[in-house]
C-alpha positions as CSV (number, residue, x, y, z in Angstrom):
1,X,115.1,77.8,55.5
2,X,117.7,75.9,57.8
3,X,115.7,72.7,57.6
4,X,115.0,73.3,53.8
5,X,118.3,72.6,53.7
6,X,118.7,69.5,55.4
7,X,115.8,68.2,53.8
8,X,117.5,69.1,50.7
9,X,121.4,67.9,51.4
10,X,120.6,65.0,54.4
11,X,118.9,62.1,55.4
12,X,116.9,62.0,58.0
13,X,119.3,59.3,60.0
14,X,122.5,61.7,58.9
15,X,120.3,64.4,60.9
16,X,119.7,62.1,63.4
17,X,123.7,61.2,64.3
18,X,124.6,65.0,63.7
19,X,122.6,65.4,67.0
20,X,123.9,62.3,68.8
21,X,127.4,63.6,68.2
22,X,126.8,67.1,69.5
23,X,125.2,65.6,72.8
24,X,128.9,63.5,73.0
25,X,130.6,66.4,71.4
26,X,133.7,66.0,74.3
27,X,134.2,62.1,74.6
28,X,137.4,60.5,73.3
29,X,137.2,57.1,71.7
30,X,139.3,55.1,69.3
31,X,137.7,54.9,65.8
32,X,136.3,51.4,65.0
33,X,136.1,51.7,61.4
34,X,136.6,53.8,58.6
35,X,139.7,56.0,57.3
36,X,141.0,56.3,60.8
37,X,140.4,53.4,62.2
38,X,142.3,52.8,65.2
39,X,142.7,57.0,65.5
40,X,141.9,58.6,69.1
41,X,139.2,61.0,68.5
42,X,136.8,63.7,69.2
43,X,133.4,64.1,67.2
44,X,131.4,61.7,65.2
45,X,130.1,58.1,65.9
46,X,133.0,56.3,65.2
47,X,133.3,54.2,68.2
48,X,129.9,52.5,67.3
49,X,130.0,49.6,65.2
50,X,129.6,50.2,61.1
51,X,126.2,49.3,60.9
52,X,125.3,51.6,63.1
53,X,126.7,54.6,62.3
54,X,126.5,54.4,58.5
55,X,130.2,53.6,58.5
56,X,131.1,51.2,55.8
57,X,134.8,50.1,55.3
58,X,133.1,49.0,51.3
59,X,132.2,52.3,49.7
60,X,134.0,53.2,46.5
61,X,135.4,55.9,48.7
62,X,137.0,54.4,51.0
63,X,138.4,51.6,48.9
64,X,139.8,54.2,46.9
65,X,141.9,56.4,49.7
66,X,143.3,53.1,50.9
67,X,144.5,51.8,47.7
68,X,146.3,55.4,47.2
69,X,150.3,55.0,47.2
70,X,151.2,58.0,49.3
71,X,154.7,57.2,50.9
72,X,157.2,59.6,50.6
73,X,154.6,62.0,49.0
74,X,153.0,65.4,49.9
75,X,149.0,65.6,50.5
76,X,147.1,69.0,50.4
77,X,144.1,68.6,52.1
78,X,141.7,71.5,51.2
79,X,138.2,71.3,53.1
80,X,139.6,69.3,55.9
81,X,136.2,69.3,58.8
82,X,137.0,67.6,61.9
83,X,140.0,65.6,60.0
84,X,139.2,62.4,59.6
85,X,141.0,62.5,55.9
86,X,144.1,64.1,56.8
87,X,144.6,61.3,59.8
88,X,144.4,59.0,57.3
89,X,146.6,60.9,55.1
90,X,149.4,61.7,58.1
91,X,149.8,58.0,58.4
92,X,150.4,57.2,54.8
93,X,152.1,60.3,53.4
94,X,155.5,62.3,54.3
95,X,153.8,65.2,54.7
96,X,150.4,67.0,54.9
97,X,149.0,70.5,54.5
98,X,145.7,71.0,55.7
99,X,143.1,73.6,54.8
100,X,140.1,74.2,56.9
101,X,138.5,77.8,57.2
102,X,135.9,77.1,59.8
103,X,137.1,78.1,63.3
104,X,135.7,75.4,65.3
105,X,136.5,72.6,62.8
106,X,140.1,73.8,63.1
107,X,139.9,73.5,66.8
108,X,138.8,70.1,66.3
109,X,141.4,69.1,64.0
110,X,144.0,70.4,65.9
111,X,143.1,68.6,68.7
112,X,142.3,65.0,66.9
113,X,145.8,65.7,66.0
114,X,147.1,66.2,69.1
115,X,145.7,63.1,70.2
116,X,147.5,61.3,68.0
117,X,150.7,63.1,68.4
118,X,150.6,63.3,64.5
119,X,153.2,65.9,64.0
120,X,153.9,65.7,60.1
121,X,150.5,68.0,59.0
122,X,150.6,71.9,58.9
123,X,147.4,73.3,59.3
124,X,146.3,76.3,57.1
125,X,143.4,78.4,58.8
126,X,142.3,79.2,55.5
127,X,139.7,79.0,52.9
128,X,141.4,78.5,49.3
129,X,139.7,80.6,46.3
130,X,141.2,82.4,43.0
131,X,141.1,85.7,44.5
132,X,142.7,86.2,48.1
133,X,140.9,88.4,50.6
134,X,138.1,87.7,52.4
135,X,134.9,85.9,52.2
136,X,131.6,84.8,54.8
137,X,131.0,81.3,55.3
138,X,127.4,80.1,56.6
139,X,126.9,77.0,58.5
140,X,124.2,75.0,60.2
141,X,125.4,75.0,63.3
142,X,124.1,71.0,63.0
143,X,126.3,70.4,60.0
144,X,129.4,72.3,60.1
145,X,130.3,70.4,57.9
146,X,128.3,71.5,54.9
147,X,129.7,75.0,55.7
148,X,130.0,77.1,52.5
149,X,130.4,80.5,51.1
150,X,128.7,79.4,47.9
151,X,125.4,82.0,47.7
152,X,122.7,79.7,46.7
153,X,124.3,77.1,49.5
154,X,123.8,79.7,52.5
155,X,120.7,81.1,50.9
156,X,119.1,77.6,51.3
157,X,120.8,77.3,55.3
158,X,120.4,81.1,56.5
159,X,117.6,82.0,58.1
160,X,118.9,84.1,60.2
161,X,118.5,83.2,63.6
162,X,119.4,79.7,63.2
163,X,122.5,79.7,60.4
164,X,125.7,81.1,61.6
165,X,128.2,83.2,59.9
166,X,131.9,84.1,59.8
167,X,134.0,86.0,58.0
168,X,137.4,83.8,57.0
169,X,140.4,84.8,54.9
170,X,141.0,83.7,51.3
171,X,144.5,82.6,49.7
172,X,144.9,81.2,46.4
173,X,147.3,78.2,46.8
174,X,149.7,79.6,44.3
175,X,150.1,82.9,46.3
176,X,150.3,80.8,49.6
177,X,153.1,78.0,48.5
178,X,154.9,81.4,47.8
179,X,154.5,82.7,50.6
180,X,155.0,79.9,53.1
181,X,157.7,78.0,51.2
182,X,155.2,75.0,50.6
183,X,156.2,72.2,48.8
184,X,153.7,71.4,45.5
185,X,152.1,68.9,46.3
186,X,152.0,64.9,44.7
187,X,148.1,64.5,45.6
188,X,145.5,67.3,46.1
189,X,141.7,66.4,48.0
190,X,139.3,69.1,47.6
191,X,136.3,68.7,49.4
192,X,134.8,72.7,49.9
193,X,130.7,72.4,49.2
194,X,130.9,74.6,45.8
195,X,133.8,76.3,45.3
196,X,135.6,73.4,43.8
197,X,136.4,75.8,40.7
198,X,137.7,78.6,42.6
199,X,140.1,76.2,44.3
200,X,141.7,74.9,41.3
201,X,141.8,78.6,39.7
202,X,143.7,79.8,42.4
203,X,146.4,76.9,41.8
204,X,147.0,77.2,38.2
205,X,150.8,77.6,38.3
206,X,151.3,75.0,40.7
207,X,148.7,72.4,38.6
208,X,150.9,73.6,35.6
209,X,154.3,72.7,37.3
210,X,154.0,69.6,39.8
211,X,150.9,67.8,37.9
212,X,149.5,66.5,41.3
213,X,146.7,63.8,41.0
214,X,143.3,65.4,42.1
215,X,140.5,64.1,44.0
216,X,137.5,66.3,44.6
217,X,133.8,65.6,45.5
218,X,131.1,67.5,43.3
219,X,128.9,70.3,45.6
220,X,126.2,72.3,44.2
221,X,123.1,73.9,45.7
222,X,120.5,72.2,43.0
223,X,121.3,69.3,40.6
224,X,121.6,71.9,37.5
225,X,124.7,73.8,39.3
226,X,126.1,70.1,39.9
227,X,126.1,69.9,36.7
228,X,127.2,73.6,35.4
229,X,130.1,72.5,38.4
230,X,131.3,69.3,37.1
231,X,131.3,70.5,33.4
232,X,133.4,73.7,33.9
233,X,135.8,71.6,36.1
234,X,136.4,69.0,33.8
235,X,136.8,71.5,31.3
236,X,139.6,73.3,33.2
237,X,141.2,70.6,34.3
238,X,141.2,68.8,30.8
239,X,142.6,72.2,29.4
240,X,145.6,71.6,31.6
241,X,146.4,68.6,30.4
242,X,144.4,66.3,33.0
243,X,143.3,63.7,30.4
244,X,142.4,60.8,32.5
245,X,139.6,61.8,34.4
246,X,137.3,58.8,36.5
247,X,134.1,58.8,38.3
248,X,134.8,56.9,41.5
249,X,131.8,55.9,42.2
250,X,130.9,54.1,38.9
251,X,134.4,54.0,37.4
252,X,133.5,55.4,34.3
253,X,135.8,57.1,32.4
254,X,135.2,61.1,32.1
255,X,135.6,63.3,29.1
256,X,133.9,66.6,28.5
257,X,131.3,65.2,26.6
258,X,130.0,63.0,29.6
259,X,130.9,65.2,32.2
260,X,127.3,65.0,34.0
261,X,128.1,61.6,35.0
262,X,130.4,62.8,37.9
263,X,128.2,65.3,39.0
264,X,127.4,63.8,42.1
265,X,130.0,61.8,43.6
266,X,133.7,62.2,43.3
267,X,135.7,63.1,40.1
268,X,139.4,61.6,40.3
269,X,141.8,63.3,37.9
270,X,145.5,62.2,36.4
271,X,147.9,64.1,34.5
272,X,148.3,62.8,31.3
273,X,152.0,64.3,30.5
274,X,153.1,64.6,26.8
């Protein structure tokens, strides 16, 4: 089942570099390209040149992160891996707040962090959902990464002897700004393989209040729950008075009757106020 499910969510040459970068898993290098270029790291194949390690400085993804005006403003990160995007983001924005579940992903943040002396991110150990408590995530050991609590995503990774599993704690972001006296936030990434939904359920109030523009990238098990994923999030968000919605990847406009458009990719939303 584990290779079911790279077959189904990788390319053979993303397979390929996952296991080049776990035999290099503890070398240091400065990133050569990408959205922390010039970053000390650990993980990945960033000190290889572009072409060779499908980075590519072009994509609509990265043109779009460094066009972002994020001085002065707060990020949440939510989905954060080894924490490539909140580098980026700790270099641009006044302040960051990172969540990433996964235990050994934190650890890797943390220390990418440290390597940077980067001292203006606060790192949640959490997942974020509508309903605190507790939840398992599985992983491919291979692809952390792709780590996910979504059933039909671990159903497709667990075979039991190869998949791992953890059990994490839940907080809806609401609860947690509460809790922590967190600022709301000016720009919110989401980026947690499913539970996109979830996410933005449990941060209602704040969505309601500060109007923060949201970038998220689309994660579904099969194509149909893209789909069913994308439609009920552009619904929600549209309820709440997000009316300009864009697919980055082919700029198109979003409403809810062409939702299925940004169902693979990444769906960029803006408050539209009055």
């Amino acid at each position: 089942m584990t290779s079911t499910f790279r077959e189904k969510h990788f390319s053979k040459r993303h397979i390929w570099e996952a296991r080049i970068s776990q035999l290099l898993d503890g070398f240091v290098y400065t990133q050569k390209h990408g959205l922390a270029k010039g970053m000390r790291r650990k993980g990945g194949l960033g000190f290889l040149p572009a072409f060779l390690s499908r980075g590519d400085d072009t994509n609509p993804e990265y043109l779009f992160f460094m066009n972002l005006d994020l001085e002065g403003k707060v990020v949440y990160d939510i989905g954060v891996f080894e924490g490539i995007t909140t580098m980026f983001f700790s270099r641009r924005a006044k302040q960051v707040v990172s969540y990433e579940p996964n235990p050994g992903s934190l650890a890797r943040v943390r220390e990418n962090l440290r390597l940077n002396n980067v001292t203006n991110v606060e790192l949640r150990d959490r997942a974020v959902g509508n309903t605190a408590g507790s939840i398992t995530l599985t992983l491919d050991p291979l692809m952390p990464g792709a780590a996910s609590a979504d059933n039909e995503i671990a159903s497709q990774m667990d075979s039991g002897d190869v998949a791992e599993k953890v059990e994490v704690e839940v907080v809806r972001v609401d609860d947690d700004i509460r809790a922590q006296g967190l600022p709301d936030p000016d720009f919110v990434k989401i980026d947690i393989e499913g539970f996109e939904l979830a996410a933005l359920e449990g941060m209602r109030e704040m969505l309601g209040r500060a109007h923060p523009n949201i970038y998220m990238e689309m994660h579904g098990a099969t194509r149909e729950q893209k789909l069913e994923n994308v439609r009920n999030i552009v619904n929600f968000v549209s309820d709440l008075g997000y009316a300009d919605l864009r697919h980055i990847e082919s700029d198109t406009p979003i409403t809810r009757d062409n939702s299925d458009v940004a169902a693979e990719g990444h769906l960029f939303c803006v408050y539209a106020a009055g």
